[in-house]
C-alpha positions in Angstrom: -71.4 -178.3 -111.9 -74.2 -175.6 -112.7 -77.6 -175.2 -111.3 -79.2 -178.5 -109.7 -83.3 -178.6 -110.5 -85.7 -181.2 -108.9 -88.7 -181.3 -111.5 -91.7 -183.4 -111.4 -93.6 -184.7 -114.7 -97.4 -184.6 -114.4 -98.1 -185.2 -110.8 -101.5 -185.8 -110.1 -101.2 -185.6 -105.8 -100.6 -182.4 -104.3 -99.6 -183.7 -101.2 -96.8 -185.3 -102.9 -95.9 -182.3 -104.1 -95.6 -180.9 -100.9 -93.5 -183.5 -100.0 -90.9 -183.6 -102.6 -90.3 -179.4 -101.7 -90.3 -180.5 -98.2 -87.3 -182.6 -98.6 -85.6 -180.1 -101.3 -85.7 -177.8 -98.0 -84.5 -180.9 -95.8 -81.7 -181.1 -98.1 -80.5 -178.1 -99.1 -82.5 -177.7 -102.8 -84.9 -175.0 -103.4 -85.8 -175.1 -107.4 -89.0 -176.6 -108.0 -90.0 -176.8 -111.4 -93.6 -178.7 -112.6 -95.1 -180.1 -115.1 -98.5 -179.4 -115.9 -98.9 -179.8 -111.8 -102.6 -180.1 -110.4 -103.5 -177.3 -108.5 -101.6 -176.0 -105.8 -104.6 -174.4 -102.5 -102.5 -172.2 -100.4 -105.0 -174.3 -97.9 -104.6 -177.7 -99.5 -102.7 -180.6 -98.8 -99.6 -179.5 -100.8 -99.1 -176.5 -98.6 -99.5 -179.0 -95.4 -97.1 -181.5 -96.4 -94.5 -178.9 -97.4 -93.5 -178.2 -94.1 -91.3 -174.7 -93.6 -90.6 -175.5 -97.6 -94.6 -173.6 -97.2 -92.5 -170.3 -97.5 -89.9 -170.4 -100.0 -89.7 -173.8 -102.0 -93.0 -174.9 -102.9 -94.6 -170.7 -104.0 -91.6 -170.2 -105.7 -91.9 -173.2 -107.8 -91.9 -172.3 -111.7 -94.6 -174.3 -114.3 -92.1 -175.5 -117.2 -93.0 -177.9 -120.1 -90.9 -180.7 -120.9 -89.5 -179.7 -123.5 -88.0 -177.0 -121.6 -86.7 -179.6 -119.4 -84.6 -181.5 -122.0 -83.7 -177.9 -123.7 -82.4 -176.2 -121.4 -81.0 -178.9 -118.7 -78.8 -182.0 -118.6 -81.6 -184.3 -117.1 -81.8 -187.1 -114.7 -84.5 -189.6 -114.7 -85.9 -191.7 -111.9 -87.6 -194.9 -112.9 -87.7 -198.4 -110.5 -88.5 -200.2 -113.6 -84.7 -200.9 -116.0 -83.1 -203.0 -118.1 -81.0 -206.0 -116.9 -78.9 -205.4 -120.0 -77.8 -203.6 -123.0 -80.0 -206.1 -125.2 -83.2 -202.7 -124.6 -81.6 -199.6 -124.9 -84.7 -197.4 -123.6 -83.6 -197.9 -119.7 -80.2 -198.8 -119.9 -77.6 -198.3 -118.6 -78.9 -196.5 -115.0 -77.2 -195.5 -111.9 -78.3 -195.4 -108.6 -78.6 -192.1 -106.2 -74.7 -192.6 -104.7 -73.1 -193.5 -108.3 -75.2 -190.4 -109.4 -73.3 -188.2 -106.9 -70.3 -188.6 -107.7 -70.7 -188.5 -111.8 -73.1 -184.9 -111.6 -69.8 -183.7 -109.5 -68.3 -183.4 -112.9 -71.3 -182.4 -114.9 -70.1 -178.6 -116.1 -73.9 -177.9 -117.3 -77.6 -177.2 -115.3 -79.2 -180.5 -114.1 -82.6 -181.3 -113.7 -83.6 -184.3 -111.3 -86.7 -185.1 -112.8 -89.5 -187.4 -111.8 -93.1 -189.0 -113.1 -96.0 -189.7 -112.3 -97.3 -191.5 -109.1 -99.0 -194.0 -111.1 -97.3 -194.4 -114.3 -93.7 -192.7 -114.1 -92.2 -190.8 -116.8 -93.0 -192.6 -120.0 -90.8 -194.4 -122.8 -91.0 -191.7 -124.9 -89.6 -189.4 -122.1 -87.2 -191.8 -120.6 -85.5 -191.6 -124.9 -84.9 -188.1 -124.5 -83.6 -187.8 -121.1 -79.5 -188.0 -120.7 -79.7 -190.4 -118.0 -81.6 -192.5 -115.9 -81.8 -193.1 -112.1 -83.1 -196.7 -110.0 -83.0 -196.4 -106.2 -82.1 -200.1 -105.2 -85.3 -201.7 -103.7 -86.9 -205.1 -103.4 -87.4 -207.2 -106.4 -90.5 -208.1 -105.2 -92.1 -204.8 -104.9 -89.8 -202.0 -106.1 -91.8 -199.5 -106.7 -91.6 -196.4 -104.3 -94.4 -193.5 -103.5 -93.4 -190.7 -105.6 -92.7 -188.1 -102.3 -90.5 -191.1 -100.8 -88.7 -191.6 -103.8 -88.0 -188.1 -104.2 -87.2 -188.1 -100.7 -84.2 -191.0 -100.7 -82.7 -189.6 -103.7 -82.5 -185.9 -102.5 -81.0 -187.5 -99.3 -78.6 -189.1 -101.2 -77.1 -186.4 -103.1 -77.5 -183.9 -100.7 -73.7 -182.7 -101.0 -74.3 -181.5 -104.5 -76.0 -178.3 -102.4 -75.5 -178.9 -98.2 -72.4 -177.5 -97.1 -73.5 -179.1 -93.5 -75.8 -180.4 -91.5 -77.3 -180.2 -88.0 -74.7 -182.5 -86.5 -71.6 -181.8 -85.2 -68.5 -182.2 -87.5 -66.6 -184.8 -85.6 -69.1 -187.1 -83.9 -66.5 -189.2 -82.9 -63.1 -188.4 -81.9 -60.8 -191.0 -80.7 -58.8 -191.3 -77.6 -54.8 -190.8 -78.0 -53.0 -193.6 -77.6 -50.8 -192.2 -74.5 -54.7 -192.5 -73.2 -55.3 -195.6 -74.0 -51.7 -197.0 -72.7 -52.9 -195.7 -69.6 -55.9 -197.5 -69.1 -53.9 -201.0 -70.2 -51.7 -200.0 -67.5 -54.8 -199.4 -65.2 -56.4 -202.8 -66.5 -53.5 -204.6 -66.0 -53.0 -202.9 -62.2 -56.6 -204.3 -61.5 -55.8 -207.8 -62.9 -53.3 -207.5 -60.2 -56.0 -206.7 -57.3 -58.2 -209.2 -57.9 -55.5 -211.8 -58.0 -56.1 -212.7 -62.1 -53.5 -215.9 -62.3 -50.5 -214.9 -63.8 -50.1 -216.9 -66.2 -53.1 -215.5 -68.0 -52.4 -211.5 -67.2 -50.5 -211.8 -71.2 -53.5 -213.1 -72.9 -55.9 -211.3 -70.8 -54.4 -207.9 -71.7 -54.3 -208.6 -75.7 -58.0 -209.2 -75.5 -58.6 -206.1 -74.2 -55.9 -204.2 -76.2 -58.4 -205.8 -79.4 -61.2 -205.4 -78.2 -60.5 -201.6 -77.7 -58.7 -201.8 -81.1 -62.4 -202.4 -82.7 -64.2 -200.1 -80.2 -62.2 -196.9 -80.8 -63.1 -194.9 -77.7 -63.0 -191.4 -76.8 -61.4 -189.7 -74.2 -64.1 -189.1 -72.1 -64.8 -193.3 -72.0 -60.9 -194.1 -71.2 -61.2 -191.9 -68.2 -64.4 -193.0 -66.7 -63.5 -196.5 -67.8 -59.6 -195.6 -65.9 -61.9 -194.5 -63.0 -64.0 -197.2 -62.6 -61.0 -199.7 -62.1 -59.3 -197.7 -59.8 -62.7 -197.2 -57.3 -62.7 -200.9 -57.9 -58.7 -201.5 -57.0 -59.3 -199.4 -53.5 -62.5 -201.0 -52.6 -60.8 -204.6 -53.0 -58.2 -202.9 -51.4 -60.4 -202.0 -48.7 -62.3 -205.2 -47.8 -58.6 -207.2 -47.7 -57.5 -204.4 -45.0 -60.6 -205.0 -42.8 -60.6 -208.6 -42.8 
């Protein structure tokens, strides 16, 4: 895949503006292109909303037309509004932001994300000469999303075309080895034993926690404190039967 573009049609709020470069920074994209864009005050609200995107994304942004859009780019469009069926052909067929990852990862051209106008989108007559179309799933009732917060979800969504990483950490969770977990069934099954569970039940007892653990998946750190807890608990018992 080539070059990845977020473009707006025509916006008529600055501080959406802002917004949309804002999340292009959030998510790793920094080519802003506009269409005949209102005006941009280094002291406006664009330049407030845009966050640290203030410095890079949202001055560096380039005016294009349109045409230079569909020229020169393999272009996405975002609409809420599409076609049930093939039976209109204007807004059919259209993916959503996670199909669209997948299918630009094999896209061997540029690619412009392109988006409308807050109040009336990108028009029919646009939508016909764009290669595709986008719909972020929303409620029937009211599917229609701000123009920034639209921006925002898909940019989230297809964040990988351009973020090699993120702020968290790579494994954010990291099972405990089984030898691990063995030995805290052993210690479960040694405090069974100290509170005098009835043996008949110490079988069953121990597969319900062998599931339950199953599901849970914990980490090392949690066996251990959870292996330490039963033992403190084993030698108080142990404790209080001495004294008596």
């Amino acid at each position: 895949m080539g070059e990845v573009v977020v473009a707006v049609v025509d916006p008529q709020t600055p501080g959406n503006v802002g917004t949309i470069a804002r999340a292009m920074k959030n998510f790793g994209f920094s080519d802003l292109k506009l269409v005949d864009p209102p005006e941009l005050d280094p002291d406006g609200e664009a330049y407030g909303f845009a966050g640290h995107a203030r410095e890079d994304v949202l001055p560096n942004h380039d005016v294009v037309s349109f045409e230079s859009l569909v020229t020169d780019f393999y272009t996405i469009g975002f609409t809420a509004t599409t076609n049930r069926d093939g039976r209109k052909h204007v807004r059919y067929p259209f993916k959503t932001p996670a199909e669209l990852r997948d299918h630009l990862a094999g896209v061997e051209s540029d690619v412009a994300l392109v988006f409308g106008r807050e109040s009336t989108g990108l028009s029919n007559e646009e939508i016909v000469r764009i290669d595709e179309v986008c719909s972020i799933p929303a409620s029937p009732e009211y599917p229609v999303l701000n123009l920034g917060q639209a921006a925002t979800v898909a940019l989230y969504e297809l964040r990988d075309l351009h973020l090699d990483g993120s702020q968290h950490p790579g494994n954010r969770h990291e099972r405990a080895d089984e030898r691990a977990l063995e030995g805290l069934y052993d210690q479960f099954d040694s405090f069974l034993d100290a509170i005098d569970h009835p043996e008949e039940k110490h079988a069953k007892t121990g597969r319900l926690i062998r599931r339950l653990l199953g599901r849970a998946h914990p980490t090392g750190r949690e066996v251990t404190t959870f292996r330490g807890l039963f033992r403190q608990a084993e030698s108080r018992i142990e404790r209080a039967r001495n004294e008596d």
